[in-house]
PyMOL Python script that loads the backbone (N, CA, C, O; Angstrom):
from pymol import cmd

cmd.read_pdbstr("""\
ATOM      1  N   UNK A   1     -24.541  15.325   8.201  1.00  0.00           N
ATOM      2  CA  UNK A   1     -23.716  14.250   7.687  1.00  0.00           C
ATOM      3  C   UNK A   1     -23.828  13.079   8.660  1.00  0.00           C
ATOM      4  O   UNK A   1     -23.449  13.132   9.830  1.00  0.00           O
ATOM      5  N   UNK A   2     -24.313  12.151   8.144  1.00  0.00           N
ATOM      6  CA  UNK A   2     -24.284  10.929   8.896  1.00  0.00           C
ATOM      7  C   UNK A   2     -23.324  10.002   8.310  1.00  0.00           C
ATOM      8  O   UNK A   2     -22.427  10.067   7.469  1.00  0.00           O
ATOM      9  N   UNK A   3     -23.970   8.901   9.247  1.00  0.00           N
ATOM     10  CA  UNK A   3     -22.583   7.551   9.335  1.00  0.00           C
ATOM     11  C   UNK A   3     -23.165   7.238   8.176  1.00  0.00           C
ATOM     12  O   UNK A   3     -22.250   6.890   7.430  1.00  0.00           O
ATOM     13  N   UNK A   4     -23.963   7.184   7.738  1.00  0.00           N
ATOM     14  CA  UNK A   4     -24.262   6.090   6.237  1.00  0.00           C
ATOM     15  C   UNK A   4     -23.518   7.487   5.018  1.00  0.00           C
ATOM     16  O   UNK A   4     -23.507   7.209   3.819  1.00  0.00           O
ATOM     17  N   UNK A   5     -23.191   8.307   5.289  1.00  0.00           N
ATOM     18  CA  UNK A   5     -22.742   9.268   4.116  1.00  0.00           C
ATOM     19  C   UNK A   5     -21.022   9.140   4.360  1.00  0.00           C
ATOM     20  O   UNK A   5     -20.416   9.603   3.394  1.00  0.00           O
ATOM     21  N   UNK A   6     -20.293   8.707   5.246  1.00  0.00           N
ATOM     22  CA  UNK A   6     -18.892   8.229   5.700  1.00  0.00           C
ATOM     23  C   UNK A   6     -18.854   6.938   5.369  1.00  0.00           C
ATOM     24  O   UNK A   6     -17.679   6.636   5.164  1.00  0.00           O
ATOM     25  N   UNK A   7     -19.803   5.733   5.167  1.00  0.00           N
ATOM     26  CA  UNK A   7     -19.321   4.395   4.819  1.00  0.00           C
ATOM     27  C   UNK A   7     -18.318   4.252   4.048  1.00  0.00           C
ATOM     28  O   UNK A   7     -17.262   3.662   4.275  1.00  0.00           O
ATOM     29  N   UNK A   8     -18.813   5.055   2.697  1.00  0.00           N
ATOM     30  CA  UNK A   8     -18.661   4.838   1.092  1.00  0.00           C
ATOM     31  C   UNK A   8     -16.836   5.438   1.601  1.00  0.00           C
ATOM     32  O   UNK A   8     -15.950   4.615   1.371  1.00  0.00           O
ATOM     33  N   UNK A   9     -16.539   6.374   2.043  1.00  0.00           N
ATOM     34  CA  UNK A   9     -15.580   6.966   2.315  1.00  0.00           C
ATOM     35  C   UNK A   9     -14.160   6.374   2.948  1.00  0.00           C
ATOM     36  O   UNK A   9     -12.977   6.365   2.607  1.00  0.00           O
ATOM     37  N   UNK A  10     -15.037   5.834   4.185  1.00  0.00           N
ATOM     38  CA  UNK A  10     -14.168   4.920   4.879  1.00  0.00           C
ATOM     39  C   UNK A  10     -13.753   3.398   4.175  1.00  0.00           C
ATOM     40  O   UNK A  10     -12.621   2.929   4.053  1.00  0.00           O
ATOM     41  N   UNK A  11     -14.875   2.883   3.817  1.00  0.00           N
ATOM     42  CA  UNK A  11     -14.549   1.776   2.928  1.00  0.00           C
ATOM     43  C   UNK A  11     -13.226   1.958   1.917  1.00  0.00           C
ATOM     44  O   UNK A  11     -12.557   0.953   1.674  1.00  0.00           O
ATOM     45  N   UNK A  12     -12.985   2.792   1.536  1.00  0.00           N
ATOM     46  CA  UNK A  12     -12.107   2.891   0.441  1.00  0.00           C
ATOM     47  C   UNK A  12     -10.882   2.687   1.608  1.00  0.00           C
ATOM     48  O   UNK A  12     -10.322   1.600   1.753  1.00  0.00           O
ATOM     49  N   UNK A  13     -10.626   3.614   2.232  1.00  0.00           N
ATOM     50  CA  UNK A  13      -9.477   3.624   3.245  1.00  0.00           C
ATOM     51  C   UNK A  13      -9.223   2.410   3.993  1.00  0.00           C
ATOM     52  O   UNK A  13      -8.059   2.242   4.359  1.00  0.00           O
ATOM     53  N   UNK A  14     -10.275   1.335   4.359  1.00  0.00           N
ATOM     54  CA  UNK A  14      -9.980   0.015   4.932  1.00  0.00           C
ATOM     55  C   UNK A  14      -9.634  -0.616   3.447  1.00  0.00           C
ATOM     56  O   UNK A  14      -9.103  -1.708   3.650  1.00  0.00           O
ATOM     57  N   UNK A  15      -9.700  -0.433   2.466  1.00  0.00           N
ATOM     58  CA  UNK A  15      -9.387  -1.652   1.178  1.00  0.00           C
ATOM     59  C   UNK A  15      -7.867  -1.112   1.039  1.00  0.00           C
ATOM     60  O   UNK A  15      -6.910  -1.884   1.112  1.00  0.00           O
ATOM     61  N   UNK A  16      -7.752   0.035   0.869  1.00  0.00           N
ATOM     62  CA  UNK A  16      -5.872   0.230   0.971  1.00  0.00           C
ATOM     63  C   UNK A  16      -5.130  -0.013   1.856  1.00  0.00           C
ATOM     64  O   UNK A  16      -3.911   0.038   1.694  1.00  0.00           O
ATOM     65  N   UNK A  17      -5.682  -0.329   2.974  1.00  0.00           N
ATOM     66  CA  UNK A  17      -5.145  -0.350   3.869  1.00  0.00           C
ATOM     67  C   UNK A  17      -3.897  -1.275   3.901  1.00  0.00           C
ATOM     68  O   UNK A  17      -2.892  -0.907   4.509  1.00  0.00           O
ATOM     69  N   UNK A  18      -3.941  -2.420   3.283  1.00  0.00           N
ATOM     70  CA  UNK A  18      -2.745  -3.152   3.186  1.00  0.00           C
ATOM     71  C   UNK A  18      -2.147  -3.397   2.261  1.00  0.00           C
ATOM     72  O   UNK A  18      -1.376  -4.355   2.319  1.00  0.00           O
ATOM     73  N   UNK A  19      -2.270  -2.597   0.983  1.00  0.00           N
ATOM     74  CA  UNK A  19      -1.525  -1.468   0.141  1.00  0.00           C
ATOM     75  C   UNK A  19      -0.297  -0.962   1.057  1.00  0.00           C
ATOM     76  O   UNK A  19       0.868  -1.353   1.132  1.00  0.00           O
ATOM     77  N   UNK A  20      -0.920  -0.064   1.645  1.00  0.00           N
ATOM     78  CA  UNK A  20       0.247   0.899   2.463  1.00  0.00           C
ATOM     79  C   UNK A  20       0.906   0.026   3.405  1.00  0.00           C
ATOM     80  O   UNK A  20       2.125  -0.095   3.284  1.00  0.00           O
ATOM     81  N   UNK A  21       0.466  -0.439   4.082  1.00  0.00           N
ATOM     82  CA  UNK A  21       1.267  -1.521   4.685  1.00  0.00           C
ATOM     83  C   UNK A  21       2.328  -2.046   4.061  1.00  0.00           C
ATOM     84  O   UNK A  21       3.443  -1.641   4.391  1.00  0.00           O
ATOM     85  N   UNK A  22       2.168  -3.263   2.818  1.00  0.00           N
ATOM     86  CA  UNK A  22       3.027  -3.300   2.311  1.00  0.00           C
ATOM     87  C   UNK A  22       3.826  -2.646   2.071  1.00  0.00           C
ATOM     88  O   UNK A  22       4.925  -2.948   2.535  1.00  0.00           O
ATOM     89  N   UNK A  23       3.688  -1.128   1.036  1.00  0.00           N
ATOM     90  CA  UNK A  23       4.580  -0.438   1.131  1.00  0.00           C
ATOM     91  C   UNK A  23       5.348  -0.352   2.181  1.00  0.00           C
ATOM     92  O   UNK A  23       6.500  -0.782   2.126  1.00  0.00           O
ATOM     93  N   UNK A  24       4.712   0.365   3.611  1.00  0.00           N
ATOM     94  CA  UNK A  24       5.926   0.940   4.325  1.00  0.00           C
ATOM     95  C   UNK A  24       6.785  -0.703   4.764  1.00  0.00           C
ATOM     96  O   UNK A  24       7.901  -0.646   5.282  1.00  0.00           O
ATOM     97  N   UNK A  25       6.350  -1.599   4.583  1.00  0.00           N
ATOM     98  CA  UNK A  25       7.432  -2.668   4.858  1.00  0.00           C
ATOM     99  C   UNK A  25       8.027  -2.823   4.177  1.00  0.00           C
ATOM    100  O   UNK A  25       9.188  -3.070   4.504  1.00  0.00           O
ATOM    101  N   UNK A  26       7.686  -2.792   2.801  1.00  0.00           N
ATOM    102  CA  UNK A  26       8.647  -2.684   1.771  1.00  0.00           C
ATOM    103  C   UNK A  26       9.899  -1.832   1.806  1.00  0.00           C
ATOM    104  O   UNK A  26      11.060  -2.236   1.745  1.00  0.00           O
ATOM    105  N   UNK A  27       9.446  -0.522   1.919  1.00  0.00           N
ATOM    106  CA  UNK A  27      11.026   0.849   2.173  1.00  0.00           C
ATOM    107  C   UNK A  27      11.842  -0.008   3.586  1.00  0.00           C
ATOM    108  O   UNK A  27      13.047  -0.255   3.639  1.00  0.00           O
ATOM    109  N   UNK A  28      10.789  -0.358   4.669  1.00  0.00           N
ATOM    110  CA  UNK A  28      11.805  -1.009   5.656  1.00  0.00           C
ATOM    111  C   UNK A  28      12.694  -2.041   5.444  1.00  0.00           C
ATOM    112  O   UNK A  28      13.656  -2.395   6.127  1.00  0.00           O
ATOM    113  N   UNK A  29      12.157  -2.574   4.190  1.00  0.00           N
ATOM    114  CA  UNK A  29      13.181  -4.013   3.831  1.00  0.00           C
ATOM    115  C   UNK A  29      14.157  -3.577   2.949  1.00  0.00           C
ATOM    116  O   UNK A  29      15.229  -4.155   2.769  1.00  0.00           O
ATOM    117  N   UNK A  30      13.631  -2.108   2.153  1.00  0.00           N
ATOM    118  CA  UNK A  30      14.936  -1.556   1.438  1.00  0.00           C
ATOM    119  C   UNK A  30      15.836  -0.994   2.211  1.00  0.00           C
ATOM    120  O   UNK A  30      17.019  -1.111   1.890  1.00  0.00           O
ATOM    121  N   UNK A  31      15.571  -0.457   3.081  1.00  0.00           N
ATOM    122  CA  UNK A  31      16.402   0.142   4.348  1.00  0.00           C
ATOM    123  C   UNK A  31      17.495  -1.000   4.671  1.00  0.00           C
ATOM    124  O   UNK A  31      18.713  -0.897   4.527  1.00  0.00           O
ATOM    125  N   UNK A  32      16.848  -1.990   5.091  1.00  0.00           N
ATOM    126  CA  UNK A  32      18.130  -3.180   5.311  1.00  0.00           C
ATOM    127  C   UNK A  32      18.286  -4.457   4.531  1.00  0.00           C
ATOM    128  O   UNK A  32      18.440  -5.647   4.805  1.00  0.00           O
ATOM    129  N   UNK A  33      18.160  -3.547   3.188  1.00  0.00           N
ATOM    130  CA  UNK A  33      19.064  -4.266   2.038  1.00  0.00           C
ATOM    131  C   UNK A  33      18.759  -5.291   1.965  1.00  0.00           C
ATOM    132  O   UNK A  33      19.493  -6.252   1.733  1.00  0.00           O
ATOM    133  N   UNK A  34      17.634  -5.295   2.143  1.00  0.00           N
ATOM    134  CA  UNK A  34      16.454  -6.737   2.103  1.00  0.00           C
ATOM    135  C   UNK A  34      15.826  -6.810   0.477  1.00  0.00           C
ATOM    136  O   UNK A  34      14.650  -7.095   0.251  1.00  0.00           O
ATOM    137  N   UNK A  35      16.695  -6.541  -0.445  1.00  0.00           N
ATOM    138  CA  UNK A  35      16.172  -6.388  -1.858  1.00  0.00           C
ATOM    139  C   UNK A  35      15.080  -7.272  -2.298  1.00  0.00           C
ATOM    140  O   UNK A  35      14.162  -6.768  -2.945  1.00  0.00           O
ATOM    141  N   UNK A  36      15.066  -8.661  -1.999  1.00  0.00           N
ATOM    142  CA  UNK A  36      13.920  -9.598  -2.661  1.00  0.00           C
ATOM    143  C   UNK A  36      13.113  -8.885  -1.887  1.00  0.00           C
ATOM    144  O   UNK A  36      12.674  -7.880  -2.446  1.00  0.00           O
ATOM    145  N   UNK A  37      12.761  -9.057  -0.778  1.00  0.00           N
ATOM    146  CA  UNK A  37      11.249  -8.360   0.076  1.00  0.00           C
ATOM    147  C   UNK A  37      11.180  -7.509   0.082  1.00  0.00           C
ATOM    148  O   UNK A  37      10.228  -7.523   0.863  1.00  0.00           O
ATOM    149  N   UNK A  38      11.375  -6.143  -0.160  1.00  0.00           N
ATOM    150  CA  UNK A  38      11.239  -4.932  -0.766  1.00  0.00           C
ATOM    151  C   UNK A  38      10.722  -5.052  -2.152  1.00  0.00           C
ATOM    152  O   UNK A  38       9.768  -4.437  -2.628  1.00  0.00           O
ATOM    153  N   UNK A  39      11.326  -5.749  -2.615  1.00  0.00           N
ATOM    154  CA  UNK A  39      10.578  -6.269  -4.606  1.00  0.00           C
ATOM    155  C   UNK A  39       9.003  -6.983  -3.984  1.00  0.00           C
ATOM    156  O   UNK A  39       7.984  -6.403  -4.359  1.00  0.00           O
ATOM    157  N   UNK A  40       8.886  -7.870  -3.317  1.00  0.00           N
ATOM    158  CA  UNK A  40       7.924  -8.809  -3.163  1.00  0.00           C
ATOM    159  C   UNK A  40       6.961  -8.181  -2.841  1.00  0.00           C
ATOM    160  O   UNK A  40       5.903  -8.479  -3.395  1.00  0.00           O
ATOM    161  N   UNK A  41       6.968  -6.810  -1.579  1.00  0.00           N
ATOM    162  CA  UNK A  41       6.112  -6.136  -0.710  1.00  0.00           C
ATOM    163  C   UNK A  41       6.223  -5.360  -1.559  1.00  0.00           C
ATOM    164  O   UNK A  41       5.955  -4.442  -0.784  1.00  0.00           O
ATOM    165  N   UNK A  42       6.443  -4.640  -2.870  1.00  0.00           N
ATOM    166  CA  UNK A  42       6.281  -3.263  -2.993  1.00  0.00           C
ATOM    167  C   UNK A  42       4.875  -4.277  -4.574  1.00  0.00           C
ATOM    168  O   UNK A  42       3.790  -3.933  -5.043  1.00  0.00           O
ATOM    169  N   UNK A  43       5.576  -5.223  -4.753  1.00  0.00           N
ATOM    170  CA  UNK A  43       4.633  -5.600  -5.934  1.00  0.00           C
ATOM    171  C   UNK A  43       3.097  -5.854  -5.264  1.00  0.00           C
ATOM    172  O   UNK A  43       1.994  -5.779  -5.805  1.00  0.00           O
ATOM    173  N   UNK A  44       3.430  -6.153  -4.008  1.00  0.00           N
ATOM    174  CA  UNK A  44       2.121  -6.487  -3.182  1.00  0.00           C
ATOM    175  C   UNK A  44       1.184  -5.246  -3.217  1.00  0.00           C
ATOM    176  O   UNK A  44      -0.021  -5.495  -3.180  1.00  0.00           O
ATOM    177  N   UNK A  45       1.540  -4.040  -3.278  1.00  0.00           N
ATOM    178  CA  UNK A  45       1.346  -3.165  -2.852  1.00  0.00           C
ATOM    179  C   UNK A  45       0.805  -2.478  -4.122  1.00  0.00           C
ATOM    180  O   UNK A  45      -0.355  -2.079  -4.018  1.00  0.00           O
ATOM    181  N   UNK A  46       1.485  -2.243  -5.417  1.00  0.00           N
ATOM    182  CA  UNK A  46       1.048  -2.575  -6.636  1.00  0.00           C
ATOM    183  C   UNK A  46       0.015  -3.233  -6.910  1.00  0.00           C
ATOM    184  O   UNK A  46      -0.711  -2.731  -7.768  1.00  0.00           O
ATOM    185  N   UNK A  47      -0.362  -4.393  -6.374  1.00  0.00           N
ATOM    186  CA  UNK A  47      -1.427  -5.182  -7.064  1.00  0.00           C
ATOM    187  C   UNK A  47      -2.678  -4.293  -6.075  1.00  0.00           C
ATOM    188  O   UNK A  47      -3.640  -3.833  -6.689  1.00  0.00           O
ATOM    189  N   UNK A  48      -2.621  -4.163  -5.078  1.00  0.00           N
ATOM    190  CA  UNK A  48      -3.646  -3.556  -4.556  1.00  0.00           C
ATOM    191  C   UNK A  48      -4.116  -2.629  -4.860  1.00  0.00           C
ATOM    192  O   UNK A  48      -5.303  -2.702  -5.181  1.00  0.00           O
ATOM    193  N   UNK A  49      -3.348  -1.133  -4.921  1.00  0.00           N
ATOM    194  CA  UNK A  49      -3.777  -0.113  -5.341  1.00  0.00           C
ATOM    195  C   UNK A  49      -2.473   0.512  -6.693  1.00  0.00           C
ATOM    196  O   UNK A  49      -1.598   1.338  -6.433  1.00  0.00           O
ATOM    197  N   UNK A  50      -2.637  -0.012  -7.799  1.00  0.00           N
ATOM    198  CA  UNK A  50      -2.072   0.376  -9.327  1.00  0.00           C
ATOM    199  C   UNK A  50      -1.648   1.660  -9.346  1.00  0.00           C
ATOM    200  O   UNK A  50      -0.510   2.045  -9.612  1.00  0.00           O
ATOM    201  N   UNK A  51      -2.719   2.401  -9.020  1.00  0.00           N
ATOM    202  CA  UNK A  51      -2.740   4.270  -9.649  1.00  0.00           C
ATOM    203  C   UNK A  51      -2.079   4.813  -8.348  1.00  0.00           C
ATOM    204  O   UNK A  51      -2.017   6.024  -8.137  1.00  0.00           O
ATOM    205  N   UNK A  52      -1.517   3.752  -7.356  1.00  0.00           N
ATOM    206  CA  UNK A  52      -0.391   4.723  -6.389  1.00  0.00           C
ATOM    207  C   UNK A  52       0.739   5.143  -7.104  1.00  0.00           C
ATOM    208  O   UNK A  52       1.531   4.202  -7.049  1.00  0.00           O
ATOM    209  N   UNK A  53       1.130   5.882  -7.620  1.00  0.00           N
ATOM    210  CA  UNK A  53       2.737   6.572  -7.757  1.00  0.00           C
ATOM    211  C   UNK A  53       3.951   6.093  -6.359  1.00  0.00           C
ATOM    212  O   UNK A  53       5.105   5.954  -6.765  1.00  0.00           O
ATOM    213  N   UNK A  54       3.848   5.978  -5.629  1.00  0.00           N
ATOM    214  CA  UNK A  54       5.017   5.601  -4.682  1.00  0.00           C
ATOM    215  C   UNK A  54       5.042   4.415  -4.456  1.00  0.00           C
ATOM    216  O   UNK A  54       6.032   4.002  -3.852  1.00  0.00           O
ATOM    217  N   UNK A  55       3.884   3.352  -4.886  1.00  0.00           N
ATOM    218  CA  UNK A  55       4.404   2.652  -4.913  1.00  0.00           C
ATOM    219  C   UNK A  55       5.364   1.851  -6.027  1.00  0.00           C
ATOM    220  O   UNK A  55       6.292   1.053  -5.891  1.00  0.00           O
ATOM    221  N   UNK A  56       4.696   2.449  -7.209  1.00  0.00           N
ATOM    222  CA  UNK A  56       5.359   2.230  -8.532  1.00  0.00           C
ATOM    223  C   UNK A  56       6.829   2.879  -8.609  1.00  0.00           C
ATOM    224  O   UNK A  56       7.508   2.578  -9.591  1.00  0.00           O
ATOM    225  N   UNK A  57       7.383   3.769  -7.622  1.00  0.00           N
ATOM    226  CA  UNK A  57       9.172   4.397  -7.435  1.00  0.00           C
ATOM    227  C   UNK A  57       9.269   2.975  -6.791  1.00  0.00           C
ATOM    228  O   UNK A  57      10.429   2.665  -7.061  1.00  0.00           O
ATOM    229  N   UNK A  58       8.670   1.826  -6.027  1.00  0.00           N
ATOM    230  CA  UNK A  58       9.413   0.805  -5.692  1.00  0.00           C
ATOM    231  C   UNK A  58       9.477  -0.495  -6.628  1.00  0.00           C
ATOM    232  O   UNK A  58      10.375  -1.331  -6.732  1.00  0.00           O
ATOM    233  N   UNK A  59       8.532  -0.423  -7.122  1.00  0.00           N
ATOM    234  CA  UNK A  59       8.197  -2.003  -7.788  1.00  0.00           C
ATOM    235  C   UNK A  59       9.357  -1.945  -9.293  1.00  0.00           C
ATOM    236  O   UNK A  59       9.423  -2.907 -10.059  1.00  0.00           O
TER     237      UNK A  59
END
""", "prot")
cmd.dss("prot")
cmd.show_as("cartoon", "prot")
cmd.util.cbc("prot")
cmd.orient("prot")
């Protein structure tokens, strides 16, 4: 297994990457009742990666 057989792999994981981000800032802004930015960051998070389920319990 080489590095050119991990690109395809890793690539996916750097494009979500700020998917999840958003999310977890999002729960942090629900945490302190930060309702618009919790809505704003979880839709962010939505547009990136759709077929997440957790993020769709926020949006």
């Amino acid at each position: 297994m080489g590095q050119r057989d991990l690109c395809p792999k890793s690539s996916k994981l750097k494009s979500t990457q700020a998917a999840y981000k958003a999310y977890d800032q999002s729960v942090k802004a629900l945490a302190a009742k930060d309702i618009a930015k919790a809505t704003m960051l979880a839709k962010q998070a939505i547009a990136a990666e759709p077929r997440e389920a957790r993020f769709q319990e926020l949006g």
